[in-house]
C-alpha positions, 0 to 999 in steps of 0.5 A, spaced: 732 584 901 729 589 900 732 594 892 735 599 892 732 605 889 738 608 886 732 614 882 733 616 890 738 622 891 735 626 897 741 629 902 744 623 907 750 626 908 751 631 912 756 638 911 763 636 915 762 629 911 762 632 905 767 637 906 771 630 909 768 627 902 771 632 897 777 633 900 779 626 900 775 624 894 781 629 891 786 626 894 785 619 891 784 622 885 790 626 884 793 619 886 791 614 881 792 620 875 798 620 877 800 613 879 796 611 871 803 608 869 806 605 873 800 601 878 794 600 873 790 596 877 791 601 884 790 606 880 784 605 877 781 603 884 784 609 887 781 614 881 774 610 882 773 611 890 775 618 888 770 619 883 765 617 887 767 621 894 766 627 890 759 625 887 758 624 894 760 630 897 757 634 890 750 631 891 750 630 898 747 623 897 751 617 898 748 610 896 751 606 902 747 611 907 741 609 903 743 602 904 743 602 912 738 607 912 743 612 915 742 619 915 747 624 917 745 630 914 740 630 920 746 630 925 
């Protein structure tokens, strides 16, 4: 099995997904800050998720893409 370069940040991710990406990266966001109190652990996973789409749709790189070797940035 081959590593995981995660030094790679070169664009995998194409435009509509990272506009999908933010949007509801935001979303999940939103939802965890405000469900902190009452479901911890949800929220916290839903804060986690959210993050990462945003870095996903900011950076233009997504490390599951670079796992399968996808790229839809190509499309």
């Amino acid at each position: 099995m081959e590593k995981l370069d995660i030094s790679d940040t070169s664009v995998n991710v194409g435009e509509l997904e990272r506009t999908q990406s933010l949007i509801t990266g935001t979303l999940f966001l939103l939802s965890g800050i405000n469900s902190i109190g009452r479901h911890p652990v949800a929220a916290s996973l839903k804060t986690l998720i959210g993050g990462y789409l945003i870095y996903r749709s900011v950076t233009g790189h997504c490390h599951l893409n670079q796992m399968m070797e996808r790229n839809s940035a190509k499309d």
